[in-house]
C-alpha positions in Angstrom: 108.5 82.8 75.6 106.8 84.2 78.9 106.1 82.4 81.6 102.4 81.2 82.4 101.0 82.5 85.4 101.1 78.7 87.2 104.8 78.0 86.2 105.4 81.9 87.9 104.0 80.7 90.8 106.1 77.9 91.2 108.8 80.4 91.5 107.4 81.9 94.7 110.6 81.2 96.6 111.0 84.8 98.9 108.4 86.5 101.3 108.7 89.1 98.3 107.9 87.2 95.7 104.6 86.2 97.4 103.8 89.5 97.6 104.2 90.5 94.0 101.6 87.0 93.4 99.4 88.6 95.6 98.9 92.0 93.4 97.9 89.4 90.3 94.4 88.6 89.7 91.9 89.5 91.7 88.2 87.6 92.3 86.1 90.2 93.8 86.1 92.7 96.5 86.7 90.9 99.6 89.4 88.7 97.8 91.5 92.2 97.1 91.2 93.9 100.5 92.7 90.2 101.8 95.5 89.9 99.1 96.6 93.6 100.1 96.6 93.1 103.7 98.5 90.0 103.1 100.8 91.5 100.6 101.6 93.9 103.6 102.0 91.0 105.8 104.4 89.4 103.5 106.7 93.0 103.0 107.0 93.0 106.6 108.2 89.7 107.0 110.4 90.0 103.6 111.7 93.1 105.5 112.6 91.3 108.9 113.9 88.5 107.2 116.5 90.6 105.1 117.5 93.2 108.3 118.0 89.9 110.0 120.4 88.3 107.7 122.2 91.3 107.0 122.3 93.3 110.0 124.1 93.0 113.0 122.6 95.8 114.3 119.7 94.6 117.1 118.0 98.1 117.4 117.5 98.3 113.3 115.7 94.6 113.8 114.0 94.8 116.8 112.6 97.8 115.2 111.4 95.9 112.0 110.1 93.3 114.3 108.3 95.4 116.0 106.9 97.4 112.8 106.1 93.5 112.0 104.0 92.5 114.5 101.6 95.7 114.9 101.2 94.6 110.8 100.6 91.3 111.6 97.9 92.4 114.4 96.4 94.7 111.5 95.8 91.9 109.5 94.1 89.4 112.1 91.9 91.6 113.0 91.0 92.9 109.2 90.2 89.1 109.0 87.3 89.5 111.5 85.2 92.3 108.9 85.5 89.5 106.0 82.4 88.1 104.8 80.0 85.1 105.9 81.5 83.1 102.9 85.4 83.4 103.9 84.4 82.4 107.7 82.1 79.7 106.7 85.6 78.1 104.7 87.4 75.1 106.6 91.0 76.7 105.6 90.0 80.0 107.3 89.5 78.7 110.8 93.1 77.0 109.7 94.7 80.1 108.1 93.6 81.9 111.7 95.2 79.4 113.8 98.1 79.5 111.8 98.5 84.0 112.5 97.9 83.5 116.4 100.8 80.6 116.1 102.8 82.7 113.9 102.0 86.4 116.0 103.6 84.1 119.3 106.6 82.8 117.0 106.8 87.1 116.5 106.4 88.1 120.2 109.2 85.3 121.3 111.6 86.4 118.7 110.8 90.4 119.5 111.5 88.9 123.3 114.6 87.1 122.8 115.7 90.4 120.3 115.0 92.6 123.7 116.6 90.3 126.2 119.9 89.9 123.1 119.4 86.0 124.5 121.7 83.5 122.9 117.8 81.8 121.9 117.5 84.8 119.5 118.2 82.1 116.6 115.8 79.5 117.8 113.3 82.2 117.9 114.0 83.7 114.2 114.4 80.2 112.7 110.6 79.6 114.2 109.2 82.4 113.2 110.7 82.1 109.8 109.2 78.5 109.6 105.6 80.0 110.8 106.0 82.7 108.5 106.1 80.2 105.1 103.5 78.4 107.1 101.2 81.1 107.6 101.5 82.3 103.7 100.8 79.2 102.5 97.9 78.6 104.2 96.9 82.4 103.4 97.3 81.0 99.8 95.1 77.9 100.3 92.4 80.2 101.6 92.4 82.2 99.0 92.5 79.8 96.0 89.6 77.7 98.0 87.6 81.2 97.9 88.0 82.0 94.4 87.4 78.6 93.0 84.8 77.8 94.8 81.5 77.0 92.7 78.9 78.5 95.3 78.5 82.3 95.6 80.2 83.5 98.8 76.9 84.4 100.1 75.8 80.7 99.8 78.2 78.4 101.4 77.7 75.9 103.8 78.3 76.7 107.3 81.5 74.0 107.6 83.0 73.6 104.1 85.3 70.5 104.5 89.0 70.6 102.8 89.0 70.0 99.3 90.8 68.4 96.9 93.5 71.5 96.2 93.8 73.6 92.8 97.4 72.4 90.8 98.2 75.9 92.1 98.3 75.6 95.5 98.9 72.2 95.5 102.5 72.9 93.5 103.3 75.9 96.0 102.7 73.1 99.0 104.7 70.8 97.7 107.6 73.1 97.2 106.9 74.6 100.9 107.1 70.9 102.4 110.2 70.2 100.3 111.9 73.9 101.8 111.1 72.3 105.5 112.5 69.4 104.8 115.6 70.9 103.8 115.3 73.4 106.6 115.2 70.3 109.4 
């Protein structure tokens, strides 16, 4: 029997796999050009990730790292060209403060990657923290933008948090439960 598309996304257990959610359905316009640039986001960080646990090879990983955080600048400031309606949202004021922490968690690990400082594991085991951080709130945002019952156009100016679509709410759960386990 195939899998429905909620008890798929209660799989979404890689960077990759987050990725492959974000090609699924789309709402509109603005909600593709977002789940693309964060489906980039999420290959770059799938990609660091793997180089880092299988590579001993610092150049090879500084190198995705680096490739990483020019992506990661792309995306913040494709965020600025989005629509009244995704900026008037509470969780994207939230999903923004989570990419400036997680662009620093990038800039200490490329850091400790170019100084080879014993701190190098610190750094990745932030960033890799941020990084689940940052995609779950990039998911919040966008399930709070397509459900929404007001036309883009028509929000309020400061849309408060909401009570959070079974969706969403399953793939936070699981990502508290993975810190948890990570702590």
């Amino acid at each position: 029997m195939p899998a429905t598309r909620s008890s798929q996304q209660l799989t979404l257990q890689s960077f990759g796999e987050i990725s492959r959610f974000l090609r699924e359905g789309v709402a509109d316009e603005d909600s593709r050009q977002l789940r693309d640039s964060l489906g980039m986001l999420s290959n770059h960080i799938d990609g660091a990730v793997r180089i880092r646990r299988t590579s001993t090879d610092t150049a090879a990983i500084t190198r995705r790292v680096e490739a990483l955080s020019a992506c990661a600048g792309e995306h913040q400031l494709f965020l600025t060209g989005l629509g009244s309606g995704w900026h008037a949202l509470y969780e994207f004021g939230v999903y923004q403060r989570a990419l400036r922490e997680l662009r620093a968690a990038i800039a200490q690990w490329l850091e400790t990657l170019q100084q080879r400082s014993p701190r190098e594991h610190a750094a990745f085991d932030t960033f890799e923290l941020l990084a689940w951080r940052t995609l779950g709130e990039a998911l919040l945002l966008i399930d709070m933008y397509e459900h929404s019952s007001d036309p883009p156009s028509e929000l309020p100016m400061r849309s408060r948090p909401g009570k959070q679509s079974g969706t969403v709410a399953r793939v936070l759960d699981w990502l508290g439960r993975w810190r948890k386990q990570r702590r």
